[in-house]
N, C-alpha and C positions, 0 to 999 in steps of 0.2 A: 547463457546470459550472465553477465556481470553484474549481482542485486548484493547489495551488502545491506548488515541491519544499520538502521537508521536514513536510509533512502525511501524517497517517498515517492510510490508508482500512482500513475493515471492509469484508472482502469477504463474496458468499453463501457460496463454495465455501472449506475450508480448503487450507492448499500442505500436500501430502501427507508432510513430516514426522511430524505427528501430533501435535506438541505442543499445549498448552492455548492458546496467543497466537497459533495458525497461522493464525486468516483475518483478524488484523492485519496490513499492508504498510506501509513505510515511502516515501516518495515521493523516489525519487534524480534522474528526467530525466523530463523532459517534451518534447514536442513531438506526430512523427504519430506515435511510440510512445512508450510509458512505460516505463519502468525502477521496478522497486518492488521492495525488500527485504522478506525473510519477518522479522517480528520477532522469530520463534522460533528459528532456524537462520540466519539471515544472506544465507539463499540471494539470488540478484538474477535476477532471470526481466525481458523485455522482452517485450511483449504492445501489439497495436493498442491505440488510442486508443478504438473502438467497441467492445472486447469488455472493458475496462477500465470505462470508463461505465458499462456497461448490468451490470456484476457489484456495483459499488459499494453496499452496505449504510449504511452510516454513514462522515462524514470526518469526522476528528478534526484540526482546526486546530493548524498549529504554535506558534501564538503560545500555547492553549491546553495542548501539551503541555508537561512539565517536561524542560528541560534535561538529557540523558544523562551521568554523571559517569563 
């Protein structure tokens, strides 16, 4: 998969804050783990590269998102 940092993946499972935008992630590090921010809470969780993959629903490209003000 082609995941660069600053691309924002739909995952299957929500992070169990419960907000509306919770199975939205932000992509902070990459390598054999990822780092991905919950968009809803800020939270930052670090997860294998395999169990990462294989949850991914939709990537939303950073070039594609709008700039955070």
């Amino acid at each position: 998969m082609d995941i660069k940092v600053g691309d924002i993946l739909e995952m299957k499972k929500a992070h169990p804050c419960g907000s509306k935008d919770s199975k939205q992630f932000l992509v902070v590090r990459i390598g054999a783990d990822f780092k991905i921010r919950c968009q809803a809470c800020g939270h930052e969780i670090m997860l294998p590269r395999s169990k990462v993959e294989k949850n991914i629903r939709k990537v939303f490209s950073s070039a594609a998102v709008p700039p955070e003000s």
